[in-house]
C-alpha positions as CSV (number, residue, x, y, z in Angstrom):
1,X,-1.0,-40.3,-56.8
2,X,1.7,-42.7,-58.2
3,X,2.9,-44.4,-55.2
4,X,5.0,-46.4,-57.0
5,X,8.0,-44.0,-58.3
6,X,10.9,-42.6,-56.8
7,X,9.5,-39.4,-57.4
8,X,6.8,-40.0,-54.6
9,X,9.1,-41.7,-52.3
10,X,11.8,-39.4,-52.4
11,X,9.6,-36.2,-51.7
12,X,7.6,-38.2,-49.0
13,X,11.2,-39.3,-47.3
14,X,12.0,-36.0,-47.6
15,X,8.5,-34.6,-45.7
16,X,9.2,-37.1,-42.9
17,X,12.1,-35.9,-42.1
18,X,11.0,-32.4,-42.4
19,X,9.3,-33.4,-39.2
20,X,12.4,-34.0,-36.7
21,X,15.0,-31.8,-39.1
22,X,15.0,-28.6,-36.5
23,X,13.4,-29.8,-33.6
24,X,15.4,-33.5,-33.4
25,X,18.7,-32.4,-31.9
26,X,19.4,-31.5,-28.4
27,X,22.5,-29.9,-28.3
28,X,23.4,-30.7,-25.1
29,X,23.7,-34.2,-26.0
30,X,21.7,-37.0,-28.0
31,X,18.3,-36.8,-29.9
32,X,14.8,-35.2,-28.6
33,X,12.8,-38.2,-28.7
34,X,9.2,-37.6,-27.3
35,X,7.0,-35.3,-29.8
36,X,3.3,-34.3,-29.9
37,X,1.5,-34.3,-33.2
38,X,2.4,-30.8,-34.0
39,X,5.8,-31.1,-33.3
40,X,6.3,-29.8,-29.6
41,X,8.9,-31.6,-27.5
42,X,7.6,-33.6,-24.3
43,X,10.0,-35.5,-21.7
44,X,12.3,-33.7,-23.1
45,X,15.1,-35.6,-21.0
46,X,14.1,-38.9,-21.5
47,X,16.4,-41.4,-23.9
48,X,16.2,-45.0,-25.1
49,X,18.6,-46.8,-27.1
50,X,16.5,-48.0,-29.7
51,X,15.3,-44.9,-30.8
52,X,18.5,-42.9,-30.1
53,X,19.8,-45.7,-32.9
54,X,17.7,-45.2,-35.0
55,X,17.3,-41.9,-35.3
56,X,21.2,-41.9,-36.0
57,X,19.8,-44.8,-39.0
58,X,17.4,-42.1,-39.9
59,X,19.7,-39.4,-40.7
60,X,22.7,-41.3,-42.4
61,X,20.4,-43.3,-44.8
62,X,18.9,-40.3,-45.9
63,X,21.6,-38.5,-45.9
64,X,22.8,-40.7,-48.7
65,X,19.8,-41.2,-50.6
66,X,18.5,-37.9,-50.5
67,X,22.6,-36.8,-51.4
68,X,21.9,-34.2,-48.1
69,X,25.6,-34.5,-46.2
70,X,23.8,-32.1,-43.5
71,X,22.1,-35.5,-42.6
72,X,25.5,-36.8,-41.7
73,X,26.0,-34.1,-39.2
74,X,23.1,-35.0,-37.2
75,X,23.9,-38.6,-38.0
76,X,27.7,-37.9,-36.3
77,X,25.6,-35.8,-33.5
78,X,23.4,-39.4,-32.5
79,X,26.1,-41.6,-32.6
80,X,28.9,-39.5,-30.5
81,X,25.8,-39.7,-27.7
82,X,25.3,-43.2,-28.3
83,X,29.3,-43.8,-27.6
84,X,29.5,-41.3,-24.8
85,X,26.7,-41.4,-22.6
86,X,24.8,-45.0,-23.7
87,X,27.8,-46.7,-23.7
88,X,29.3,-47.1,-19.7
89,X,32.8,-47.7,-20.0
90,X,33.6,-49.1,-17.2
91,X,31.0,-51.9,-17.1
92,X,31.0,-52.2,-20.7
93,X,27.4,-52.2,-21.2
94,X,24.8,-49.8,-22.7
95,X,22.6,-47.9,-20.9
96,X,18.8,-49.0,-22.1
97,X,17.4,-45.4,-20.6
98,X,18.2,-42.4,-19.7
99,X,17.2,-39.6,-18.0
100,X,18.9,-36.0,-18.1
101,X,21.3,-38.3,-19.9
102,X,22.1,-40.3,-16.5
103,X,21.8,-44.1,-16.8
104,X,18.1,-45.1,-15.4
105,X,17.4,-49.1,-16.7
106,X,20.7,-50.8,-17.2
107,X,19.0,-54.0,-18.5
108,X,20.6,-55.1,-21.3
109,X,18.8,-56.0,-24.5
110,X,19.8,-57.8,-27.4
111,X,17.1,-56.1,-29.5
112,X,19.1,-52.7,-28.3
113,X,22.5,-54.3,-29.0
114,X,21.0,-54.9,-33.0
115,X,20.2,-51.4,-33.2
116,X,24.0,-50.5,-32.3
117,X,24.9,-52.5,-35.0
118,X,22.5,-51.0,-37.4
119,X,23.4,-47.8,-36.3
120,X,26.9,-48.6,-36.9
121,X,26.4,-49.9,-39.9
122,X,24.6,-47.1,-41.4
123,X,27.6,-44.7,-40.2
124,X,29.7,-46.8,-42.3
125,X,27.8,-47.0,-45.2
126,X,27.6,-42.9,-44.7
127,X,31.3,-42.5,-44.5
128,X,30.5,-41.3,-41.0
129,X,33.1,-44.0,-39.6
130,X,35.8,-45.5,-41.8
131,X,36.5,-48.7,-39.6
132,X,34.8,-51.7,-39.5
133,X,35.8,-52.5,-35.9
134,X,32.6,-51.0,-33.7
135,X,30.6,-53.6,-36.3
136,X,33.1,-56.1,-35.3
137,X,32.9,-55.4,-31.3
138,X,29.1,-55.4,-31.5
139,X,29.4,-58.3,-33.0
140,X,31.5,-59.9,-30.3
141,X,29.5,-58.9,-27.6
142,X,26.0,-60.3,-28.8
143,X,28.4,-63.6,-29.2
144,X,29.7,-62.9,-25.2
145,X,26.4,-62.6,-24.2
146,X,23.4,-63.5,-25.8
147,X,24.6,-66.1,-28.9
148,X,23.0,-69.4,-28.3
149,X,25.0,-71.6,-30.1
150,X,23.0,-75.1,-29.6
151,X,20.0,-72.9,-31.0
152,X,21.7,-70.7,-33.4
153,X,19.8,-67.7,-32.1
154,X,19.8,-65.3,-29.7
155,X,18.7,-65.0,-25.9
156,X,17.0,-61.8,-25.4
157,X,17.6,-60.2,-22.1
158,X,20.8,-59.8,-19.4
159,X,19.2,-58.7,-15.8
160,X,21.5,-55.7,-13.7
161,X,23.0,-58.3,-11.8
162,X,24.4,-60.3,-14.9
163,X,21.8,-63.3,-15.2
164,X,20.3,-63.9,-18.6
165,X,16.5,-64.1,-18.6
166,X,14.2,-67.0,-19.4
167,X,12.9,-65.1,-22.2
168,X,13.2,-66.2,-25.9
169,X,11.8,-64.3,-29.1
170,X,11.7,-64.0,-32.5
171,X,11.6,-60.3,-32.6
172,X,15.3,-60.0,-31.4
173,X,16.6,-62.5,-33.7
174,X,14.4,-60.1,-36.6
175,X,16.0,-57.3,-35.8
176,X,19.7,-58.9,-35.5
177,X,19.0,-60.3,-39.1
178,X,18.3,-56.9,-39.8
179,X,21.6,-55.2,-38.8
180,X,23.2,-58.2,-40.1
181,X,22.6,-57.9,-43.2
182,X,23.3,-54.0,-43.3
183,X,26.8,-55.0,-41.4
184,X,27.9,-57.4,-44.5
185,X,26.5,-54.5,-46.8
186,X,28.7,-52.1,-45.0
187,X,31.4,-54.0,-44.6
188,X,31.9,-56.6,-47.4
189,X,32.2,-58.9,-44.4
190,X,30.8,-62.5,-45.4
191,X,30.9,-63.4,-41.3
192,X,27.4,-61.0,-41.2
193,X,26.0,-62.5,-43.8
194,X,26.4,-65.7,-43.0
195,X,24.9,-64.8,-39.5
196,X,22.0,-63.2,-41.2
197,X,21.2,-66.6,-43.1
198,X,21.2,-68.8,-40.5
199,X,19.1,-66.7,-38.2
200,X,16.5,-66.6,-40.8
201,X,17.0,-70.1,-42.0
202,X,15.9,-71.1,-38.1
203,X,13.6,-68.8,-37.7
204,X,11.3,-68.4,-40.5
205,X,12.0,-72.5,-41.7
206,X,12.5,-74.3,-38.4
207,X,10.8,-71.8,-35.8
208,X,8.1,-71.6,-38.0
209,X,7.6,-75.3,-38.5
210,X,6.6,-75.5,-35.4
211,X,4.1,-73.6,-35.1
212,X,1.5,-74.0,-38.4
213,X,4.3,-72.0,-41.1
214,X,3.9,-68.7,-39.3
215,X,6.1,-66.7,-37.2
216,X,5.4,-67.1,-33.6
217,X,6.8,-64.2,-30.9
218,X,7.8,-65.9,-27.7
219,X,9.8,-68.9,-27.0
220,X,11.0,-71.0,-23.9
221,X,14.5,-71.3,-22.8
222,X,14.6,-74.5,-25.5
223,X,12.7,-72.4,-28.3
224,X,9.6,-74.5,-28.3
225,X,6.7,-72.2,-28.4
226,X,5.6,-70.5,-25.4
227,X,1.6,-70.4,-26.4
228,X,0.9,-68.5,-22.6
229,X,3.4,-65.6,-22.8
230,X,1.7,-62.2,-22.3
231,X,-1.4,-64.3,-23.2
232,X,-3.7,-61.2,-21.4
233,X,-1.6,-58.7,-22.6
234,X,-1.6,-58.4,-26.7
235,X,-1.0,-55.0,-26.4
236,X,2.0,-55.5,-25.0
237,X,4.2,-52.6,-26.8
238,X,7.6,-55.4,-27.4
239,X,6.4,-58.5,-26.7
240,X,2.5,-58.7,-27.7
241,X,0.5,-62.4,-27.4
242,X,-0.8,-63.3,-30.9
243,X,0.6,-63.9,-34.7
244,X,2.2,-60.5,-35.2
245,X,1.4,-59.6,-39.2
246,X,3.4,-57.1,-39.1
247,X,6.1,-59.7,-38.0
248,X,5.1,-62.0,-40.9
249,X,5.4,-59.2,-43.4
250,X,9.2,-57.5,-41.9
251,X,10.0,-61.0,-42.0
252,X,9.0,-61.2,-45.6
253,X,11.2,-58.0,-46.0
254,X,14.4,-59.5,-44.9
255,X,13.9,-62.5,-46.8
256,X,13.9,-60.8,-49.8
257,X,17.1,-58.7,-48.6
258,X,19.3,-61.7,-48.0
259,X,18.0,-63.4,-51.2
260,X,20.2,-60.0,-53.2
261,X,23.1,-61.3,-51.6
262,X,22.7,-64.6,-51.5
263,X,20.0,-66.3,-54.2
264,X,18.2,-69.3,-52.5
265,X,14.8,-70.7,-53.7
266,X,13.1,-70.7,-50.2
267,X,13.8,-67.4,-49.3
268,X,11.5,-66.1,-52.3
269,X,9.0,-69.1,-51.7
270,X,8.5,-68.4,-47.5
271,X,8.4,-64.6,-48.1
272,X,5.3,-65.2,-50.3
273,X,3.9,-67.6,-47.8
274,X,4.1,-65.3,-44.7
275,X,3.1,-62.1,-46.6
276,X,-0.2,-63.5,-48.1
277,X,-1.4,-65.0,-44.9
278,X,-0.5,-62.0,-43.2
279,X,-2.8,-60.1,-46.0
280,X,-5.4,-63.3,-46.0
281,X,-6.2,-63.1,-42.3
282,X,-5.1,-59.3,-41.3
283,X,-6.8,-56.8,-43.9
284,X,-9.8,-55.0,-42.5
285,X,-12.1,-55.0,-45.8
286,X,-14.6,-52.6,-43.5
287,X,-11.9,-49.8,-42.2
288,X,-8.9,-50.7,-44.5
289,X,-5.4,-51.6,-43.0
290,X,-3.7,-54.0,-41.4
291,X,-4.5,-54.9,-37.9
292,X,-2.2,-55.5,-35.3
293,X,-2.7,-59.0,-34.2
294,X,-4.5,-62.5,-34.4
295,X,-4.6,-65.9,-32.8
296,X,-3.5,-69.4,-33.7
297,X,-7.5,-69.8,-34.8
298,X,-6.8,-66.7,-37.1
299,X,-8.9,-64.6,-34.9
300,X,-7.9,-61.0,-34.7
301,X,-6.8,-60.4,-30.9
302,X,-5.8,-56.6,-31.3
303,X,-7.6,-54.7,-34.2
304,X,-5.5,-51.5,-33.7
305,X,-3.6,-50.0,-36.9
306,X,-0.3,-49.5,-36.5
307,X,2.2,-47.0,-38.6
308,X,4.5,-49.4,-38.6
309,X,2.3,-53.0,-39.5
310,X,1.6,-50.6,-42.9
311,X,4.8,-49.5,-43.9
312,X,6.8,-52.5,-43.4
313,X,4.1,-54.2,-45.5
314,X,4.0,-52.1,-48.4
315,X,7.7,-52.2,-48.6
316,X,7.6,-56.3,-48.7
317,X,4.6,-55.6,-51.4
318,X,7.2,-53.8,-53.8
319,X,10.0,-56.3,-53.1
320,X,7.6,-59.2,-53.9
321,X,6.6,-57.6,-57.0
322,X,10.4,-57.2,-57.9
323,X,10.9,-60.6,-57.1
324,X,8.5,-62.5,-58.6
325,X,7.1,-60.1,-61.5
326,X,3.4,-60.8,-59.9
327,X,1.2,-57.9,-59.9
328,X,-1.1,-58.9,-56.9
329,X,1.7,-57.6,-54.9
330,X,2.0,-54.3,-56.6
331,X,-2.2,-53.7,-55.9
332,X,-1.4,-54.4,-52.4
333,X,1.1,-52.2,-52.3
334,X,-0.8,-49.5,-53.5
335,X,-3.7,-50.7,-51.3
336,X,-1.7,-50.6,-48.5
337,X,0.1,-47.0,-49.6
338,X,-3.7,-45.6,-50.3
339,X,-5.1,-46.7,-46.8
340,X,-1.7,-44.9,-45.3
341,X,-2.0,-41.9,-47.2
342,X,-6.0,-41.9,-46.1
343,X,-5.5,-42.5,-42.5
344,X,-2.0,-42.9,-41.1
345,X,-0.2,-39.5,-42.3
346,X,-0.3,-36.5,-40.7
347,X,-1.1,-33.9,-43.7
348,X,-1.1,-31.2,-41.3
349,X,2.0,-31.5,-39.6
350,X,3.8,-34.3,-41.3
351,X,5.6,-38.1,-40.5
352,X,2.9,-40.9,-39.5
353,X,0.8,-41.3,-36.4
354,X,2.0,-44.4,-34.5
355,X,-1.5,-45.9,-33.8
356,X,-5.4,-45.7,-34.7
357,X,-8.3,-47.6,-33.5
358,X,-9.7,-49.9,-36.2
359,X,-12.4,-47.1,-37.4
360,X,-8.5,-44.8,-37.7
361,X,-9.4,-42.3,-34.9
362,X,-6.6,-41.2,-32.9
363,X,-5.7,-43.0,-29.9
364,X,-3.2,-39.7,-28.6
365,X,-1.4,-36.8,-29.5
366,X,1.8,-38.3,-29.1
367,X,3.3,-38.6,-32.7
368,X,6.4,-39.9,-31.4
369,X,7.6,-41.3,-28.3
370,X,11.0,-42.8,-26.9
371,X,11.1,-46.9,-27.8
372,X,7.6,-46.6,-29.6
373,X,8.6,-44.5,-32.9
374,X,10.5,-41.9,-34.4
375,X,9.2,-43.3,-37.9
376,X,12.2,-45.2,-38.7
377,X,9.7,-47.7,-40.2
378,X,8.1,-45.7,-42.1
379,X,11.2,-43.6,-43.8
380,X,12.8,-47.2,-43.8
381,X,10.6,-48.5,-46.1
382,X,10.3,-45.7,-48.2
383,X,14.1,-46.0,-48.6
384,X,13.8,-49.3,-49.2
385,X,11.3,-49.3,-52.1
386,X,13.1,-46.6,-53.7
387,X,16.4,-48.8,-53.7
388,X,13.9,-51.8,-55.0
389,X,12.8,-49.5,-58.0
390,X,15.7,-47.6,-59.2
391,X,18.0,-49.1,-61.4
């Protein structure tokens, strides 16, 4: 199996999607978002933001690089929901949950807000919009609420009653560099970029500094390092205690993206650093994989695998490989490709399973679920090594 050809990634895209493609859409509004391993639809009427965003990612991505304008449709189908029924008017807010596509959490995240902007993004890239101005609202009102300018990051969390939380992460701030850099691809606009590189620039150089080169999750209100946060809880499905290598690698990822756009010698340099620890103290040599978590001592503190740990790995292995020529990152590539294609796909049914125990036995039969996965990692980094490879 040559993992490494657009071949491969194009047909495995392509089987990913086969997945959702007729069961995905509810046509009385939004995307099904809970799915067992053979494809039957559970909680049928339950929504969340982040996954109805990036579904609507999902489909417009691949509607371009698979050339399928039927994507779009679906794409169009997501993000009309997303404007309609997420989005309350009157309070100007989105709606975290739903259910029966009646607002049920009202808490308002910025990781959801960076989604919208994804989302957005992607519908612009797809010609599914033709303004930039939803990119340019989002924008504003993750400035209104959540940009810390003495910081330059963001705050995380806005309670019902209009009080930001004490909370402070990394994994917002990821996620924001994320659909800022798609927002200045979309739009040409250098205000994203620029946003994208400073949030990086403070988190993976200064944030880091501080605590031994690595990226830590949680933060106080002043950003030091909160060392106690969910300290009995590294299961935690958003904000898990531990060194996160899946962090270390996605980070690795969009270190890479912004050094297309904007060439600097540290990007390149920290990528390396936090995707070989992450492979130096995270492979499982006995079971293969990545696992999930491990301490400041290095100790493993959750040996689960994850779909996603794997797939956003493999694609900072290819980007590596592209950006520095070296072929230890295209063996771990196919390393981690090999132990995915072993363990993590469903061969039966199709897309990934979301998480195995260390010895990758199934821990449910719940392939998808709404705010865990809908394999937007996974198809994500396909897409993205198959943009790093072609020409």
């Amino acid at each position: 199996m040559n993992f490494y050809s657009s071949e491969f990634l194009t047909q495995h895209s392509q089987s990913i999607l086969d997945f959702y493609d007729n069961s995905v859409v509810d046509q009385t509004g939004g995307y099904y978002q809970n799915f067992y391993d053979n494809g039957d639809v559970f909680n049928g009427r339950f929504r969340q933001l982040v996954s109805s965003t990036r579904i609507i990612v999902n489909y417009a991505m691949a509607g371009i690089a698979l050339n399928k304008p039927e994507y779009f449709t679906i794409a169009k189908h997501g993000l009309d929901y997303l404007e309609q029924v997420h989005w309350q008017e009157k309070s100007q807010t989105y709606a975290w949950t739903l259910e029966n596509h009646q607002p049920l959490d009202m808490t308002q995240q910025a990781y959801g807000y960076a989604f919208v902007l994804l989302a957005y993004a992607a519908a612009k890239k797809a010609n599914i919009i033709t303004t930039d101005e939803p990119l340019l609202k989002t924008y504003q009102l993750l400035e209104q609420r959540f940009w810390q300018p003495e910081f330059g990051l963001y705050a995380d969390e806005i309670n019902i009653h209009g009080e930001l939380n004490n909370y402070r992460g990394q994994n917002a701030n990821m996620h924001l560099c994320e659909a800022m850099i798609a927002a200045y691809e979309a739009t040409h606009n250098k205000l994203f970029l620029d946003r994208a590189f400073l949030i990086a620039e403070n988190i993976a150089q200064r944030q880091a500094s501080y605590t031994n080169g690595l990226i830590w999750e949680h933060y106080k209100t002043d950003f030091s390092p909160d060392w106690e946060y969910n300290k009995n809880d590294p299961k935690n499905l958003y904000r898990p205690w531990g060194f996160q290598p899946g962090h270390q690698t996605e980070w690795t990822k969009l270190l890479l993206m912004l050094n297309r756009h904007k060439p600097t010698a540290w990007l390149v340099d920290k990528a390396k650093v936090l995707f070989d620890k992450a492979m130096d103290v995270a492979w499982d040599e006995t079971h293969g994989g990545l696992i999930y978590g491990f301490d400041p001592e290095g100790d493993w503190c959750d040996d689960d695998k994850y779909f996603w740990v794997q797939s956003e790995s493999f694609a900072a292995a290819a980007m590596l490989h592209k950006a520095t020529g070296e072929e230890v990152y295209l063996t771990h590539y196919n390393k981690l490709w090999q132990y995915s294609w072993d363990h993590m796909i469903d061969h039966t049914y199709g897309a990934w399973f979301r998480v195995l125990t260390r010895d990758n036995k199934k821990m449910s039969n719940e392939k998808s679920s709404a705010g865990a996965k809908c394999d937007y990692h996974s198809l994500g980094a396909c897409l993205e090594v198959l943009r790093t490879i072609t020409p």
